[in-house]
SENU-298063 format. One line per field, with one value per residue: x, y, z of N, C-alpha, C in turn; residue in one letter; residue number from 1. Coordinates in steps of 0.2 Angstrom, whole numbers. Example, Ala and Ser with C-alpha at 12.3 -4.5 7.8 and 13.67 -1.06 7.14 Angstrom:
// SENU-298063
n.c1: c(66;64)
n.c2: c(-28;-11)
n.c3: c(39;35)
ca.c1: c(62;68)
ca.c2: c(-22;-5)
ca.c3: c(39;36)
c.c1: c(66;64)
c.c2: c(-16;0)
c.c3: c(39;39)
residuo: c(A;S)
num: c(1;2)
This chain:
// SENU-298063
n.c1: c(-972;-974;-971;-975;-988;-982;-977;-986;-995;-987;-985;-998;-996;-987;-993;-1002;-996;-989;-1001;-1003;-993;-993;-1002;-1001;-987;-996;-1003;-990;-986;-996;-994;-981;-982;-990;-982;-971;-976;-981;-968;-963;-973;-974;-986;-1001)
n.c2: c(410;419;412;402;408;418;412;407;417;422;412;413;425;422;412;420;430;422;414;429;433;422;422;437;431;425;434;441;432;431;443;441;433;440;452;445;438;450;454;445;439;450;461;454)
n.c3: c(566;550;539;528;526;518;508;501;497;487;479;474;466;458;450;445;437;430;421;415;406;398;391;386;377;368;361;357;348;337;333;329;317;312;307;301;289;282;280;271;264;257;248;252)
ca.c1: c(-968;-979;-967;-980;-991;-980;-976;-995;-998;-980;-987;-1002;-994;-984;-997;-1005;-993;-988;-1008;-1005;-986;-993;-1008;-995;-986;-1003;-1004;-986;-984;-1002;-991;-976;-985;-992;-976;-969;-983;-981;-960;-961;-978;-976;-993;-1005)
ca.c2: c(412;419;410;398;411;422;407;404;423;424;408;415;431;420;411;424;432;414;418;434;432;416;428;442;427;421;441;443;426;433;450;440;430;448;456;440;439;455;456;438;438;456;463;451)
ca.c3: c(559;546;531;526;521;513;501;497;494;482;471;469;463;454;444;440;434;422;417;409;404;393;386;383;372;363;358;357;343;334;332;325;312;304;304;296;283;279;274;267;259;251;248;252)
c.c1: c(-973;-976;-972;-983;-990;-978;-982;-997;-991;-982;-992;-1003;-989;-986;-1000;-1004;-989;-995;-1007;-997;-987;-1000;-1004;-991;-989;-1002;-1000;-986;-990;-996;-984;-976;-986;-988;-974;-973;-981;-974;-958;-965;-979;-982;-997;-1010)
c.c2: c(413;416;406;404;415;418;408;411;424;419;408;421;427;417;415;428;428;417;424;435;423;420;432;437;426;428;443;438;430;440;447;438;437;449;450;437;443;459;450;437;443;456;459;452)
c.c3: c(554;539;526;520;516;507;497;492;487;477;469;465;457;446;440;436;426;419;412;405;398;386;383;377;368;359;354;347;337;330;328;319;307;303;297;289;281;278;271;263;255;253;247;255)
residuo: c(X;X;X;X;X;X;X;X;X;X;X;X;X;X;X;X;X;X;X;X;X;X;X;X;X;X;X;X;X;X;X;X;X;X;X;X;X;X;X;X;X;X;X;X)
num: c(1;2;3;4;5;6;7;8;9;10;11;12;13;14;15;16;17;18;19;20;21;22;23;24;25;26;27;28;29;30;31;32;33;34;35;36;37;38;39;40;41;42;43;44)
């Protein structure tokens, strides 16, 4: 039964996927802050 491996190859698609799904977050927050700067702070 290949189950084993197919776990191993599925949690390392999975973290790798947390990896860039937590990078996409850091970019995502970065992106929220300017918006919110810039309809809270007016022209600054």
């Amino acid at each position: 039964m290949m189950l084993p491996v197919f776990f191993l190859v599925l949690r390392k698609k999975f973290v790798k996927n947390l990896i860039l799904l937590s990078d996409f977050l850091k970019k995502y927050q970065k992106f929220v802050i300017i918006i919110r700067r810039t309809f809270l702070g007016g022209e600054k």
